[in-house]
C-alpha positions in Angstrom: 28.5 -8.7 12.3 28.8 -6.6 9.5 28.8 -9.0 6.6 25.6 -10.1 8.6 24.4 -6.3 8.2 25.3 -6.0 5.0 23.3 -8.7 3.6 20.0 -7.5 5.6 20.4 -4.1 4.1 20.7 -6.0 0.8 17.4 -7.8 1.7 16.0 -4.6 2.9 16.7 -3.1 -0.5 15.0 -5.3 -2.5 12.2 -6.0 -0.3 11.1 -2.2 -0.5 12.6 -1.9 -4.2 14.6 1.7 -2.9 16.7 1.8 -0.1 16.8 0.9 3.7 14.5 2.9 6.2 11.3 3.2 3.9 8.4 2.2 2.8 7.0 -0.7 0.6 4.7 -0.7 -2.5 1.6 -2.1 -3.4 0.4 -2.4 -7.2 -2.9 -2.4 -6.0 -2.7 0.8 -4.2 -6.1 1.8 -5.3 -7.0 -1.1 -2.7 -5.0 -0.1 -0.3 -7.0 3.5 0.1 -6.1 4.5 4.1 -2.8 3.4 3.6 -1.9 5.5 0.5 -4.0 8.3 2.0 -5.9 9.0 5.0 -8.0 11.4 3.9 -10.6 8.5 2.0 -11.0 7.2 5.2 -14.8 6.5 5.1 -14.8 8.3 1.9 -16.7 6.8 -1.1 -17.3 10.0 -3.3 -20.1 9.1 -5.5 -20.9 6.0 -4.1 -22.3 4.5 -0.8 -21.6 2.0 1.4 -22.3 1.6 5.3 -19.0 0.2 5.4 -15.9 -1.3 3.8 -13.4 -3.6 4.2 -10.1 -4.3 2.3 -6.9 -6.8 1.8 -4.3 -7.2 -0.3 -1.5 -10.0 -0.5 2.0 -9.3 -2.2 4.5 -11.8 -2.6 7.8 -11.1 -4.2 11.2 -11.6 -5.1 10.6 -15.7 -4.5 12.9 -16.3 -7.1 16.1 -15.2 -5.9 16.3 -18.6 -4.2 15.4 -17.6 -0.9 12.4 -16.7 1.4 9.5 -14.6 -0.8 9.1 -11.5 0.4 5.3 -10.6 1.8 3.1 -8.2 2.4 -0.6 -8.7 4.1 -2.8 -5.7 4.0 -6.1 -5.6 6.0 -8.3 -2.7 6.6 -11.9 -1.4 7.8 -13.5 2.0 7.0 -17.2 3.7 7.5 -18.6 6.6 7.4 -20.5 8.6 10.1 -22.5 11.7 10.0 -22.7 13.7 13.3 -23.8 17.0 13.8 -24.8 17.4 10.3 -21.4 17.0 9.1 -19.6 13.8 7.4 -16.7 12.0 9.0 -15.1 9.0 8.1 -13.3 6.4 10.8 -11.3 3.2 10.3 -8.1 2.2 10.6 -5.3 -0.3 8.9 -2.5 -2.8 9.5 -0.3 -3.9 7.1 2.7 -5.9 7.8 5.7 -6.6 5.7 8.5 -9.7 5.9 11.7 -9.3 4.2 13.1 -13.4 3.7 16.1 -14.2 6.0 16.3 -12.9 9.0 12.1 -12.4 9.0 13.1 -8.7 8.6 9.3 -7.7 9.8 8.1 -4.2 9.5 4.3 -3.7 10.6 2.3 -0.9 10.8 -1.1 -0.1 12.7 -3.4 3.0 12.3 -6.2 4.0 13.6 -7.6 6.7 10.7 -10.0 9.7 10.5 -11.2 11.4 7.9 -14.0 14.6 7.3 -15.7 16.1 4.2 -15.0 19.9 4.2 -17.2 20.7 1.9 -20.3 18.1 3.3 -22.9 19.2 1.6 -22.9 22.5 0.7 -21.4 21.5 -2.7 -23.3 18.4 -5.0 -20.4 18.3 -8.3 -17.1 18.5 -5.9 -16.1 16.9 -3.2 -13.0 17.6 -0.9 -12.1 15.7 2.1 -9.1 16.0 4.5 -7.6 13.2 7.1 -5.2 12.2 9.9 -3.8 8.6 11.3 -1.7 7.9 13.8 -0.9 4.7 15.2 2.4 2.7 15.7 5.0 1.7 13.7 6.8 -2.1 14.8 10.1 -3.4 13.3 12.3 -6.7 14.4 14.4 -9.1 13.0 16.2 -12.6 13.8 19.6 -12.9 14.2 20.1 -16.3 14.7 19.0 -16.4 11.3 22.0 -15.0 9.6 26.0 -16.2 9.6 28.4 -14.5 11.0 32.2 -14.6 10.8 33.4 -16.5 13.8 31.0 -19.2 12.5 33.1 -20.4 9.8 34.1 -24.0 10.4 37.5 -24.7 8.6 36.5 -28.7 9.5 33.4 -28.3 7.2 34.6 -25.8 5.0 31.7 -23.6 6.0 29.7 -21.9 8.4 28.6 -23.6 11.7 25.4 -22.2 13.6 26.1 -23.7 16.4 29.5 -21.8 16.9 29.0 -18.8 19.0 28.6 -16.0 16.8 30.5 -13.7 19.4 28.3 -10.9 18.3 26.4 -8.7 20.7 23.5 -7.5 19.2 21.2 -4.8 22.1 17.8 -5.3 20.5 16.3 -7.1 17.8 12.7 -4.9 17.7 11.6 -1.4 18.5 8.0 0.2 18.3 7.6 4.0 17.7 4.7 6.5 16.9 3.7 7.2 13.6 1.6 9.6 12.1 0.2 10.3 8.6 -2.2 13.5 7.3 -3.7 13.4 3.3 -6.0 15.8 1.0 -8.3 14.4 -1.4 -10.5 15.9 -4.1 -13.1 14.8 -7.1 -15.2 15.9 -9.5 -18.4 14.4 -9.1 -21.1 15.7 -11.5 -23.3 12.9 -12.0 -24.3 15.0 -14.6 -20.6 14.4 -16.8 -19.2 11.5 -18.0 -15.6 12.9 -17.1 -14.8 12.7 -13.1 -11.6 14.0 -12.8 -9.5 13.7 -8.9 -6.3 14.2 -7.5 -5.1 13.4 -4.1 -2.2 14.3 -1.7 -0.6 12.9 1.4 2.7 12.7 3.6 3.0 9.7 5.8 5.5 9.3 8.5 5.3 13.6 9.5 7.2 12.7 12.5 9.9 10.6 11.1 9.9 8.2 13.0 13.8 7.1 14.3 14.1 3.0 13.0 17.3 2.4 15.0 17.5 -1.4 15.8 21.3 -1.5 16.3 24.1 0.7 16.4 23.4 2.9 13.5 21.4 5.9 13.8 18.5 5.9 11.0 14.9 7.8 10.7 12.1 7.4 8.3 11.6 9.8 5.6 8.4 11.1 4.9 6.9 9.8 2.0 4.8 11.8 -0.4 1.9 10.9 -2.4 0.9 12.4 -5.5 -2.3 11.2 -7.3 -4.0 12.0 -10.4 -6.6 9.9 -12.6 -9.9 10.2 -13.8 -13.1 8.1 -14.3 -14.6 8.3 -17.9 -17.7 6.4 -18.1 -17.5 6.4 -22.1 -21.3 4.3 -22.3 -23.5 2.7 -19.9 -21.3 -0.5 -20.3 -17.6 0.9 -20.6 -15.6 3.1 -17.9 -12.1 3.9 -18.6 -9.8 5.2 -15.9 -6.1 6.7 -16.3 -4.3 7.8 -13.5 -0.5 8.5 -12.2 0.8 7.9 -8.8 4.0 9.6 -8.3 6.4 9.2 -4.9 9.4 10.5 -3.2 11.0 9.5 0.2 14.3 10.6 1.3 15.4 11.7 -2.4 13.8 8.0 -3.6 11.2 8.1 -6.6 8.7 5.8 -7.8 6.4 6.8 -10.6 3.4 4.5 -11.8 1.4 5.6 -15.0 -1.1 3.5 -16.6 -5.2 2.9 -16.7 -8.1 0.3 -15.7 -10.9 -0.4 -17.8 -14.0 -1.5 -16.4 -17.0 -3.6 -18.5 -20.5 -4.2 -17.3 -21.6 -7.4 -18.1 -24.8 -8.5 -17.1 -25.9 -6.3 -14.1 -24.3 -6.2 -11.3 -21.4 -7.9 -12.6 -18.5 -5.7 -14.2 -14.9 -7.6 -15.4 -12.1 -5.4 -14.9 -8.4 -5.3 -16.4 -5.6 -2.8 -16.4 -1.9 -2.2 -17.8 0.2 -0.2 -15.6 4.2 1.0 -15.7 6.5 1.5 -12.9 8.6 3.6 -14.4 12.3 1.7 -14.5 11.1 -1.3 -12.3 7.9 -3.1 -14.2 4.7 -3.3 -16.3 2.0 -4.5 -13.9 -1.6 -6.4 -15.3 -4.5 -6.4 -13.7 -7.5 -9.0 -14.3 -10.3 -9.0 -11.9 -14.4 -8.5 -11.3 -16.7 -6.4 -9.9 -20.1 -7.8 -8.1 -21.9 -4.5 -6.9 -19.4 -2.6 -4.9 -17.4 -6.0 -4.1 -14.0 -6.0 -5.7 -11.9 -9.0 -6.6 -8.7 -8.3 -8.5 -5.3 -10.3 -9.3 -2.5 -8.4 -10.5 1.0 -9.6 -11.7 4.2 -7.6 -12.2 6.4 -8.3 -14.8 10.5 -7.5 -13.9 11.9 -4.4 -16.5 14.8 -3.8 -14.0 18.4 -4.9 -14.3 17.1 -7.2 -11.2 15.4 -9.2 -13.8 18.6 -10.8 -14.5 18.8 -12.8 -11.3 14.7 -13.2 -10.8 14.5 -15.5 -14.2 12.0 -13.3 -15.5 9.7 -14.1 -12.7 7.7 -11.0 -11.0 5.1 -10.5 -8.0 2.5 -11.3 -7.7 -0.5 -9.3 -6.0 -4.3 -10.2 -4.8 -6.8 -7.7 -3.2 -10.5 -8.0 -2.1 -12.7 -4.9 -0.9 -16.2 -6.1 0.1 -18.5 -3.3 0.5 -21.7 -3.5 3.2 -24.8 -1.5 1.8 -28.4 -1.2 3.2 -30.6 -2.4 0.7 -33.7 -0.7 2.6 -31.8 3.0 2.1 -33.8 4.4 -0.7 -32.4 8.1 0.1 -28.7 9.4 -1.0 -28.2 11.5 1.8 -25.3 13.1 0.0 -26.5 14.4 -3.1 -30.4 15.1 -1.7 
C-alpha cells in the first residue's frame, strides 16, 4: 500500500508540476479565461460577442514511458444586460488525468460575472465575479502493484494475487468555490491598454481526502498583468506576467504575443513565453474575426528534462466567438 501511494503522489507531482493537492496549469491560460478568473465571465472589454466558447487540450509528460498526462478544457460564456446593468454568465469543466492509476481530477463551474462600472465609465472597465460548482477526484487501484503481489515464481509482480490491501474509497466530490477582480484600460482613443487581474480559487478549501491521509486544497492566487499595444493598424504587441502561489507553491510566467493582420479579417499570431525554472513555451496560431486557433509547445528547462528526452507538452486551444452581424450599435461605449 504505501509503495503503491508513493508512486501516485509521484504521478501527482509531475502531473501538476508542484506538489500533491493542487491545481494544474495551462500555457494557454489566456484561453482558459473563467478558469483563471471568474470575473471575465461574459466579459469581452473592448470587444463584442453574443457569445463565446472555449477549449484547450494539454498533453504531457508522454515521454517518461508511461501514460501522457491530459488535460481537456471546455467552456461557454455570454453576456446579459438586465436592468440597465451588465452581467456576464457561463460556466466551465475542465478535467485532468494523471497516467497510471487514471488519477482523475475534474472540475465543474457554473460562473457569474458583473461590470461595476457599466457604463458610467467609456476608458476603464472593472468587473468582479463568483463560481461555484463541484470539484470530483478518483483513482484506480487495481491499476497499481502492491507488495503481496510479488511472485517469487516469476520474479515479479502478479495482478492476479490479492493485493491484501483495503482501500475505503476510490472517489470523493466536494463544493468548490472561486471569486476574481478584473480591470482594463480601454481608451479606444490610446494605442496602450494596460490590465491587471486578480483571483483566488478554491476560498473554501476544499478537503481532497481519498484515503487515510487527511489533505485540503490550498487556495490558489492569481496575479495578472499585461498590456495590449497596438503599435500600427497591422501590428499589436502584448506583454504580460502571470504570477501564482498555492500552499507556499510558485509558478511565474513572463513573456508576450504578437499579433499581425494580414489581409482582413485574418491576423497570424505567435508568442515566446518563460515559466520561470520549468520551460520556454511557443505559441503559433491565427486569428479569423474574433475566432482563435492557437498551438503552443513547451520546451523542458527543468532538471526533469533529463528523463523526458528533451520532449515537452504540448498544448491546443480554440475560442469561437458568435457576433450578430445585423448589430450596428456598441451598446457599451454609446
Amino acid at each position: 500500500m504505501k509503495k503503491a501511494m508513493k508512486y501516485a503522489g509521484i504521478f501527482l507531482m509531475l502531473a501538476t508540476g508542484l506538489a500533491p493537492a493542487q491545481d494544474f496549469h495551462l500555457s494557454q491560460y489566456d484561453a482558459a479565461t473563467l478558469y483563471m478568473n471568474p470575473a471575465n465571465t461574459g466579459m469581452y472589454a473592448d470587444e463584442k460577442s453574443d457569445y463565446r466558447i472555449y477549449s484547450d487540450y494539454r498533453s504531457q509528460w508522454g515521454a517518461i514511458g508511461v501514460k501522457p498526462f491530459s488535460t481537456a478544457y471546455v467552456a461557454f460564456d455570454m453576456p446579459v444586460e438586465k436592468w440597465r446593468k451588465k452581467f456576464g454568465l457561463g460556466g466551465y469543466i475542465i478535467d485532468n488525468n494523471a497516467g497510471v492509476g487514471n488519477f482523475n481530477t475534474m472540475n465543474a463551474m457554473f460562473s457569474a460575472a458583473y461590470n461595476i462600472l457599466n457604463k458610467s465609465n467609456r476608458k476603464h472597465y472593472l468587473t468582479t465575479g463568483i463560481q461555484i460548482g463541484i470539484l470530483y477526484n478518483s483513482f484506480n487501484p487495481t491499476n497499481f502493484t502492491y507488495d503481496n503481489q510479488y511472485s517469487s515464481a516469476i520474479g515479479g509482480f502478479d495482478n492476479s494475487i490479492p493485493s491484501g490491501e483495503n482501500i475505503p474509497a476510490t472517489s470523493m466530490v466536494r463544493l468548490d468555490a472561486n471569486y476574481g477582480l478584473f480591470y482594463k484600460f480601454i481608451d479606444r482613443k490610446k494605442n496602450v491598454h494596460p490590465y491587471a487581474g486578480f483571483s483566488i480559487q478554491h476560498v473554501n478549501e476544499p478537503k481532497m481526502t481519498i484515503i487515510e491521509t487527511e489533505s485540503r486544497l490550498a487556495m490558489r492566487f492569481n496575479y495578472l498583468a499585461g498590456c495590449d499595444y497596438q503599435i500600427s493598424e497591422q501590428l499589436k504587441l502584448s506583454p504580460r506576467i502571470l504570477y501564482m502561489d498555492q500552499g507556499g507553491a510558485t509558478e511565474f510566467t513572463i513573456g508576450s504575443l504578437v499579433y499581425y493582420k494580414m489581409l482582413n479579417p485574418y491576423e497570424v499570431m505567435g508568442g515566446l513565453e518563460y515559466r520561470w525554472q520549468d520551460a520556454f513555451i511557443v505559441h503559433l496560431g491565427i486569428k479569423y474575426g474574433q475566432n482563435t486557433f492557437r498551438f503552443s509547445y513547451d520546451a523542458n528547462t527543468s532538471y526533469l528534462n533529463t528523463y523526458t528526452n528533451g520532449k515537452g507538452a504540448w498544448e491546443f486551444s480554440m475560442i469561437l466567438s458568435k457576433q450578430n452581424k445585423f448589430d450596428k450599435i456598441d451598446k457599451f461605449f454609446n
